[in-house]
Structure formats: structure tokens, C-alpha cells
C-alpha distance (Angstrom), angle and dihedral (degrees) to the residues before:
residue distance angle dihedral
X1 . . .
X2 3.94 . .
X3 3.71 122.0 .
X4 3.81 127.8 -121.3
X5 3.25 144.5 -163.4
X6 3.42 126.4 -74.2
X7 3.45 101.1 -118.9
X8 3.38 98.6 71.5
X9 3.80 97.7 41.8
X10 3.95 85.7 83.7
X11 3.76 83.5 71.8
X12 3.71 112.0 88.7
X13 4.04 108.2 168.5
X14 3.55 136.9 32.3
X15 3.76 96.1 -99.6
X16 3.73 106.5 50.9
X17 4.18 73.9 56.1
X18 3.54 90.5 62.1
X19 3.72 102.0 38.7
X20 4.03 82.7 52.6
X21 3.69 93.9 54.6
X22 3.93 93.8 41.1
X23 3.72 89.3 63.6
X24 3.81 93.3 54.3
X25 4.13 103.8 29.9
X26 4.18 115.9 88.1
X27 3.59 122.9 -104.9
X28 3.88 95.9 -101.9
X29 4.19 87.3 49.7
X30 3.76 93.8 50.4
X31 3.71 85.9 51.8
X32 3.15 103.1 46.4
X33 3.93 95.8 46.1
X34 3.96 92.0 37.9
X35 4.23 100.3 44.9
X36 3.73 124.5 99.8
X37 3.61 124.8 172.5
X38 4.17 122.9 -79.0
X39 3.47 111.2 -24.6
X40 3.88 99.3 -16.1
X41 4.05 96.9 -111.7
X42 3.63 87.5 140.9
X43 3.93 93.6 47.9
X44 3.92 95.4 49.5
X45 3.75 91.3 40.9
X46 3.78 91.3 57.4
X47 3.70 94.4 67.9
X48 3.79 98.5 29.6
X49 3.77 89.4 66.4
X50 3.23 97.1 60.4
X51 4.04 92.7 61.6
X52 3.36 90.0 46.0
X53 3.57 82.7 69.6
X54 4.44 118.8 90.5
X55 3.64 111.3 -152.4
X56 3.92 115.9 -150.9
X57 3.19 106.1 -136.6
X58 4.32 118.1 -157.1
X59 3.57 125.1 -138.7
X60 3.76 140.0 -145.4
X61 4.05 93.0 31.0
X62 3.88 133.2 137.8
X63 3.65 107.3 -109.7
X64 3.63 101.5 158.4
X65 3.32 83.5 113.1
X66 3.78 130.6 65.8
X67 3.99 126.9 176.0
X68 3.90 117.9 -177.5
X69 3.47 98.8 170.5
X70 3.67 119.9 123.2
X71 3.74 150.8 145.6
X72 3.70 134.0 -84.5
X73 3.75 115.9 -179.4
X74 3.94 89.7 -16.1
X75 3.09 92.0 -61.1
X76 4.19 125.5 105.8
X77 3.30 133.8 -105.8
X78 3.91 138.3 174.7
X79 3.63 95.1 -135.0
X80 3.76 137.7 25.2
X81 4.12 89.4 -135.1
X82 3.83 110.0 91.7
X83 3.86 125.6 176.3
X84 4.05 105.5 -100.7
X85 4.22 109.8 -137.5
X86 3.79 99.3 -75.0
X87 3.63 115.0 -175.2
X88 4.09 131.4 -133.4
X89 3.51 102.4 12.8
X90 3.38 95.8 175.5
X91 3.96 92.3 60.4
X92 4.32 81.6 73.3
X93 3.80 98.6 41.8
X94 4.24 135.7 -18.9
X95 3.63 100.3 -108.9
X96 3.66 82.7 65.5
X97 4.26 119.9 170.3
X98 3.33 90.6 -9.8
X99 3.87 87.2 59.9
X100 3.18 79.5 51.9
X101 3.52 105.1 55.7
X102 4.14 95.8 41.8
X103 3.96 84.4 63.6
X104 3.77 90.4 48.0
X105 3.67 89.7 44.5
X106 3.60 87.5 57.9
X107 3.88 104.1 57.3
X108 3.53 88.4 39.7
X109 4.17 88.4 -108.6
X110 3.79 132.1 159.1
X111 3.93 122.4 -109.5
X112 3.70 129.8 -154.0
X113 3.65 110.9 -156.5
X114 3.75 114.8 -134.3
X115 3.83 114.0 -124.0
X116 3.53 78.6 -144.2
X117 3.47 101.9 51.8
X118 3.96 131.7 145.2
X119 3.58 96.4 -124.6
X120 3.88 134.1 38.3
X121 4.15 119.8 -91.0
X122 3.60 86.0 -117.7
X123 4.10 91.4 59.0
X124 3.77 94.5 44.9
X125 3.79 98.9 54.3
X126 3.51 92.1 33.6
X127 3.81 93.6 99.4
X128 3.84 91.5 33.4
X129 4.12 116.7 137.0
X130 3.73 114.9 -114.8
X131 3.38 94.8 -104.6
X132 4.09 96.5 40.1
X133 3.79 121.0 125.3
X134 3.70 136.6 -135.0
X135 3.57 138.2 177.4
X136 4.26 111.2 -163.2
X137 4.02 110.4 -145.6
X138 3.91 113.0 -129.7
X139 4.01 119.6 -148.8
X140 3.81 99.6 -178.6
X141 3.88 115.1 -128.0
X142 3.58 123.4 -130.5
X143 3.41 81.9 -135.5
X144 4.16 100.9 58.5
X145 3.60 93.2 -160.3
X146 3.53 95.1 68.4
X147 3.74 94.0 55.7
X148 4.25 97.0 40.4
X149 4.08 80.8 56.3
X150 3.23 90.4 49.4
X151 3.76 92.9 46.6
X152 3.97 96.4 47.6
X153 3.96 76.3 61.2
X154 3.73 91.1 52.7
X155 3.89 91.1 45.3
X156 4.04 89.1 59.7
X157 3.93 93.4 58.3
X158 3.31 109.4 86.8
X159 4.27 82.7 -173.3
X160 3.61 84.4 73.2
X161 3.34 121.8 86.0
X162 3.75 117.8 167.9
X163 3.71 135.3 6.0
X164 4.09 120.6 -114.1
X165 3.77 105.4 -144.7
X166 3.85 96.7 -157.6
X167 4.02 100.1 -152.3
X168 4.17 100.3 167.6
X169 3.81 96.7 82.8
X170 3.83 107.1 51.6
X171 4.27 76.4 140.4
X172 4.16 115.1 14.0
X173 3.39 120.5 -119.5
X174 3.79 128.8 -105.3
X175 3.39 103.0 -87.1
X176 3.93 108.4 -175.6
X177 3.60 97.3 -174.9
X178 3.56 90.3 53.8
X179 3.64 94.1 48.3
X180 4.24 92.6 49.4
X181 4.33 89.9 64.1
X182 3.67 100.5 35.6
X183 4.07 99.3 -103.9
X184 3.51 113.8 179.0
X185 3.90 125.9 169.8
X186 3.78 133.2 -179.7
X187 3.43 131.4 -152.8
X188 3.83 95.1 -155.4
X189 4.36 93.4 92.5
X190 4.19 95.5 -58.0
X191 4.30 87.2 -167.3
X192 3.66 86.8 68.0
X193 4.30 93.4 72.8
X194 3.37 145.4 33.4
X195 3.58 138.2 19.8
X196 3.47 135.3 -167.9
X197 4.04 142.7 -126.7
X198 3.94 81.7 -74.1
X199 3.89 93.8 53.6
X200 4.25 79.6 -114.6
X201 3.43 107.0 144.9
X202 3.79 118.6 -117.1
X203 4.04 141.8 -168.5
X204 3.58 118.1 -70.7
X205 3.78 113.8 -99.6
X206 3.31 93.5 -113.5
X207 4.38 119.8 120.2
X208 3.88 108.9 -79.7
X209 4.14 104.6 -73.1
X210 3.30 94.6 0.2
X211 4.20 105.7 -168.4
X212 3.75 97.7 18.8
X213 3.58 102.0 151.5
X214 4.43 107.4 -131.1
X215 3.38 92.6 -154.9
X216 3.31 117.1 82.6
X217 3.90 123.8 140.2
X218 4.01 141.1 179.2
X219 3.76 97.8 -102.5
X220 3.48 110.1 19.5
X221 4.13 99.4 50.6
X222 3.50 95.4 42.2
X223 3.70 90.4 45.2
X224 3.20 85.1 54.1
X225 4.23 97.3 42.7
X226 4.03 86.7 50.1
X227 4.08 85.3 61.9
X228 3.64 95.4 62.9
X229 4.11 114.7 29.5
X230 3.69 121.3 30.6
X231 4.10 84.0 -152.4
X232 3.63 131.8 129.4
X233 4.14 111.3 -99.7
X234 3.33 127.7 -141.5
X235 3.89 120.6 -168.2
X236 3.77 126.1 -142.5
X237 3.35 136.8 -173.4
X238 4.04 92.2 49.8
X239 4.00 106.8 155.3
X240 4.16 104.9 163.1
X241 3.57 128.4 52.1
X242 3.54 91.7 -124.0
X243 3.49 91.3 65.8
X244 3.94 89.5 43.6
X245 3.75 80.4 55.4
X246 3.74 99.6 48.3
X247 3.85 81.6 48.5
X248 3.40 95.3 66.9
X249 3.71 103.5 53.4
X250 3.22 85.0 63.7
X251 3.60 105.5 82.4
X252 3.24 150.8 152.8
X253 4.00 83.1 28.7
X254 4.11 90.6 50.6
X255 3.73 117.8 47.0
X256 3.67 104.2 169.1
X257 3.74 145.4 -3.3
X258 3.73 128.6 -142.9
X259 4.04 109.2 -139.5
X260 3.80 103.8 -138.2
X261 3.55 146.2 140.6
X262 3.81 94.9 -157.5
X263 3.43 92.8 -90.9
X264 4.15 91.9 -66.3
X265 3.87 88.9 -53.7
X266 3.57 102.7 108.6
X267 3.96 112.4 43.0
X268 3.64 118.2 2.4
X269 4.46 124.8 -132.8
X270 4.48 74.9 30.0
X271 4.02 102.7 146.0
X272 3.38 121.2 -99.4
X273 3.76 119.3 -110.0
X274 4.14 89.0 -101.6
X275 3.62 92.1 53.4
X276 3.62 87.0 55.6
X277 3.50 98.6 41.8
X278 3.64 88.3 59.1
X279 3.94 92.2 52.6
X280 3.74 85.1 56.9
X281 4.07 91.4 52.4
X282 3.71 91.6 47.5
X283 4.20 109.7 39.3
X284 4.25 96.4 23.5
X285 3.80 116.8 8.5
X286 3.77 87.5 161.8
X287 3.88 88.7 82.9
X288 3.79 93.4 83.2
X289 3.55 93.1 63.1
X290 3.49 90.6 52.8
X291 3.80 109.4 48.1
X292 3.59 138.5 4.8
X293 4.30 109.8 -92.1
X294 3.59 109.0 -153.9
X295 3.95 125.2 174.6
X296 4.12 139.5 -152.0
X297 3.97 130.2 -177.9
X298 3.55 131.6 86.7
X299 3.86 103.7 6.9
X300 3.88 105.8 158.1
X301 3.73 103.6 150.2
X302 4.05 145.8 20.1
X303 3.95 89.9 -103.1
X304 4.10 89.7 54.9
X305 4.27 80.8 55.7
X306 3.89 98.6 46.3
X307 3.92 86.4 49.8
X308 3.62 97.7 48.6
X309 4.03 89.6 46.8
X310 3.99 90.6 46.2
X311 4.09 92.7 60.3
X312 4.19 89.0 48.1
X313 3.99 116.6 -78.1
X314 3.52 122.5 128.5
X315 4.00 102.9 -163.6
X316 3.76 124.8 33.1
X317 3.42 121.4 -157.6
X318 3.62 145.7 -127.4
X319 3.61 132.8 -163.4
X320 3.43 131.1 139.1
X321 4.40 79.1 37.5
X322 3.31 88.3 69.5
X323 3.60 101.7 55.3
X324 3.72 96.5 38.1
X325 3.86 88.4 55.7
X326 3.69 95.1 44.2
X327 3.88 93.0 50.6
X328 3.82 86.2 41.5
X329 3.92 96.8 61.3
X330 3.49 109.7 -24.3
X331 3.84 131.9 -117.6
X332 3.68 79.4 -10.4
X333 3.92 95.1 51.4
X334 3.69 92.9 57.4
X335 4.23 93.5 45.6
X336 3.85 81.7 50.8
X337 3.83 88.4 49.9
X338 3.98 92.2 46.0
X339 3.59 89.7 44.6
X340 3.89 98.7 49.7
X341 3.84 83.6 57.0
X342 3.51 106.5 49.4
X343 3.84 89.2 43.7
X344 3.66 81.6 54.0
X345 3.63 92.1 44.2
X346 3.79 92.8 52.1
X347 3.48 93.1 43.6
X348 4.07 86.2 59.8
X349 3.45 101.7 48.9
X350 3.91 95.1 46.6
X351 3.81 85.9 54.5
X352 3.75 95.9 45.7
X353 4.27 87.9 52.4
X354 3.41 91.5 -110.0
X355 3.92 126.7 132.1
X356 4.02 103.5 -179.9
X357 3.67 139.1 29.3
X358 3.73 93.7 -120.3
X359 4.15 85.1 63.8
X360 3.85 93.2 58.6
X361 3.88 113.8 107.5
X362 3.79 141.1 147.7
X363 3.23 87.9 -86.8
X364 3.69 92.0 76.2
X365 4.61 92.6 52.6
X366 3.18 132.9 52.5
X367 3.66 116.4 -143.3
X368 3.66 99.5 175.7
X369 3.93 96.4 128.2
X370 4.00 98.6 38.2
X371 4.48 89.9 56.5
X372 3.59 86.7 56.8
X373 4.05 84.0 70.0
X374 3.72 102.4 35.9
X375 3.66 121.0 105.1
X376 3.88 115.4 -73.3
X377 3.67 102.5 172.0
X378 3.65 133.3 111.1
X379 3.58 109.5 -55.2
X380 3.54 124.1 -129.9
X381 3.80 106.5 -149.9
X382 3.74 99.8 105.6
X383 4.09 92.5 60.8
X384 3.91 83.4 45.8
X385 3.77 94.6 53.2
X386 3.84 89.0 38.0
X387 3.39 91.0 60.4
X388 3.71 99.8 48.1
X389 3.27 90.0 54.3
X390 3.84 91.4 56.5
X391 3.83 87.7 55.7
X392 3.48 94.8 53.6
């Protein structure tokens, strides 16, 4: 793994990351990287989870040995942690999301690429490694030439390999903090106006997602998506199982889903990705032999990885992380922030008895306490298979 600088060695969690960068970062950049939606139930809950979580730790194991390689997609990566689509970069710090990607690049980690990023695709990826991945995060436009220019860009970068359909803001959230300092952001190419007093470039001043088209559905957008990129998709923003399920007839087109709730920014007392991932073990385990699950929200530390990879995902995400870590110190605040975790990550496994990913199971959690919350309703998997079937 890459070295840093000092400076931010003295960090040694997440948080004392975050409180670093808060005391350097403008108003309008703490707000925008801080605010959820309401009163941030959804935001809290996302890391709470996690410690309501036991791990079960085994005993008398060799665990000189720890391998955290995986694969995303088919293709490999040195760590299971990837950088969730985190918009305006260059609010935090100027090298932006291609500060961003160097510290990726560096722990051999996946990036999704905001569609609301700071800096063009081609700019990010433009010092990627040969063998460096990227996802590029789709916010359809209401008007669909916009986004099928944008994707004949995508097409061209070979970097890229997989398109995030983002489907948990068809409408954003109310995001007070936003709203107090003026934040505005655009989904139609935001690195194309503004800039600041700083000569950092800033969101268009345009209404928050301005042209996001609310009317996505199953057949008709992907339809449509399969027209215009011949890439692998990725949906996130999945919060039921049934949707998890509807997902998964979906292949080849779909190959994986991200459970999300935009990190509590979209619709406040939404699930966190662990409640849902539990929904899927319960009502239609058979989705994670179909497509890849990954999760975002609320990762602060290597245990909060381990448990999400125990009960099925195969990437974790990090968002806000990301940006707190690059506004904290730069390309080297976000290596410090991937580094802390897969330390922590390492540190987890060792102690569970465990010396790859591929060995982590539920065996190895105990999520006694969280199932007592998770949906225990009717389920509706029958109308959704019903009504496949009808379209076949």
C-alpha cells in the first residue's frame, strides 16, 4: 500500500478525519458533505446498525495470513471497499475526483464516478493504471439526449467499466443544511460552471437536480439504457427485497445492485442497506447467485465491512469518507482513510479466524437484535414473479 504523509498518520479513525476536515472545509462544503434529509434518522441509523451487530470471533486459528483481494464485476480488486459516487469533490479540496482516483489507484480500489462530479470523466481516469476500475453513475435526464451524449462519452473510456443507474432520488430529499447556505447542484455536467472566490469550481445555480427525469421504470428505462451503452449496469438505491428480486431477472443486462438509501439524503426513517440485506436472506436468498449485492451508508470502520461481507455483499462502500479524507489532506487524506479501513478490516478478519474474504459467512455475526427490526410484513414476491411471467 502507498505511503503518506505524516501528517495525517496521527489520524486513526474515520471521525477524527472528519472533524479535521470540518475545521478547514467552507460552510457551503460542510453542508453539503454533512446534510441528510429531515432529521437524519436514516443517516444515524446507517452506522448504528452496524454495532448492533456481535461478531463471533473463533479461536485457535492460523491467521498469519490475510488475503483481501476480491472481485467486483469479474474483475479484481485489492480490497472489497470502493469509493461510492460522491459528488463535488472539488468543494473539499482542488485536486478533486481525480484526487480521488490516484488514492484509489493506489490500493488497487474501485471508483464510481459521480454524475455530478467536479471534474469531467475524461480528467478523472486520465491518470488511471491500466488495470484500474471505474464504475460512471447515471442520473437519467428528462431530456434523454443529455444523458446518451453523455454516455457515447462513457462508451470511449475504456477505464469505465459499468454504468451505476442511481434510482433512490427520482425527487431529492429535504436537505435543511443544504437549504441554510444556498447549495445548489445540477445533474446536467455541474464542472462545466461556476467557480468560486478560490477559482474552485462549483454546482451550477440551477434548483437541486434540475432535469432528473421521475419516471423511470423496469422495462422501459433499461430498454432504453440497452440502446445506447453495451455496459454492464449496476442499480443503486435498491431498499426492498422485492426490488432486489426484480433485479435479478434482469440479467445479463443487470449484474449487480448497490442497496442504499443515498446515504439518508433522499427519504428519511428509509432502511439501511443491512436491514435490507437481511430481507433479501430471509424472503429470496437466491438473489446472490444471481447478481452481485453491494452496499453504501454508514461505513466508519473495518468491523462495519467484515459484517456487511459476512451477511452476502461483495463491495462496501464509502462516500461521505471519501470526501472528508480528501478535504482533510488531500490525495493523501483519502489513502489515509482507505488505509485506516483495511487495517481495520484486516485486523477483523484475523480476529474472527478468518484468512480470506471468500471464508466470511454468517456464521461469523450475530444479527439477533438487528432481525427483530427488519421487515416482517407480507411479502410481495409472488405478484413480482406473477408478473414476469406475464411479460414473458
Amino acid at each position: 500500500m502507498a505511503k503518506m504523509a505524516n501528517s495525517m498518520e496521527t489520524f486513526l479513525n474515520l471521525d477524527e478525519i472528519e472533524d479535521a476536515a470540518t475545521k478547514i472545509v467552507s460552510k457551503k462544503a460542510w453542508a453539503y458533505y454533512y446534510s441528510a434529509c429531515d432529521d437524519k434518522i436514516s443517516k444515524r441509523k446507517n452506522t448504528e446498525v452496524f454495532r448492533s451487530i456481535q461478531l463471533r470471533p473463533k479461536v485457535f486459528v492460523d491467521c498469519k495470513e490475510c488475503d483481501v483481494n476480491t472481485k467486483l464485476l469479474d474483475n479484481n480488486v485489492s480490497i472489497p471497499i470502493y469509493v461510492s459516487p460522491a459528488a463535488m469533490a472539488r468543494l473539499g479540496h482542488p485536486s478533486g475526483e481525480a484526487g480521488i482516483a490516484e488514492a484509489c489507484r493506489s490500493f488497487g480500489a474501485l471508483q464510481i464516478i459521480s454524475n455530478s462530479a467536479s471534474m469531467t470523466p475524461e480528467q478523472i481516469v486520465a491518470g488511471a493504471a491500466p488495470d484500474q476500475l471505474f464504475g460512471w453513475q447515471l442520473y437519467v435526464q428528462n431530456d434523454r439526449t443529455k444523458s446518451e451524449r453523455m454516455l457515447e462519452r462513457i462508451n470511449k473510456l475504456s477505464a469505465i467499466k459499468f454504468i451505476a443507474l442511481t434510482l433512490d432520488s427520482p425527487v431529492t430529499g429535504k436537505r435543511e443544511d443544504d437549504e441554510r447556505f444556498g447549495n445548489v447542484i445540477s445533474s446536467e455536467a455541474p464542472y462545466q460552471t461556476d467557480k468560486n472566490d478560490s477559482g474552485i469550481i462549483l454546482p451550477a445555480a440551477d434548483p437541486i437536480f434540475k432535469g432528473m427525469d421521475p419516471n423511470l421504470t423496469w422495462t422501459e428505462t433499461l430498454g432504453w439504457l440497452a440502446k445506447h451503452t453495451d455496459l454492464p449496469v449496476v442499480l443503486k438505491g435498491i431498499q426492498t427485497h422485492e426490488d432486489a428480486y426484480i433485479a435479478s431477472l434482469h440479467t445479463p443486462q443487470v449484474k449487480g445492485i448497490i442497496l442504499s438509501n443515498h446515504g439518508g439524503r433522499s427519504l428519511d426513517t428509509a432502511p439501511p442497506a443491512v436491514h435490507t440485506l437481511l430481507e433479501i436472506r430471509k424472503y429470496c436468498p437466491e438473489v446472490f447467485d444471481k447478481i452481485e449485492v453491494w452496499v453504501d451508508g454508514g461505513i466508519k470502520r473495518g468491523t462495519d465491512v467484515v459484517k456487511a461481507l459476512c451477511l452476502g455483499a461483495r463491495g462496501v462502500g464509502i462516500g461521505r469518507g471519501a470526501l472528508w479524507g480528501l478535504a482533510a489532506g488531500g490525495v493523501d487524506g483519502v489513502k489515509r482513510t482507505l488505509q485506516i479501513l483495511t487495517d481495520e478490516t484486516k485486523t477483523c478478519m484475523r480476529l474472527l479466524g478468518v484468512k480470506s474474504i471468500d471464508e466470511l459467512g454468517t456464521q461469523h455475526i450475530n444479527t439477533r437484535q438487528v432481525e427483530k427490526e427488519i421487515y416482517d410484513g407480507p411479502s410481495g414476491l409472488e405478484a413480482c414473479r406473477a408478473n414476469f411471467r406475464a411479460k414473458l
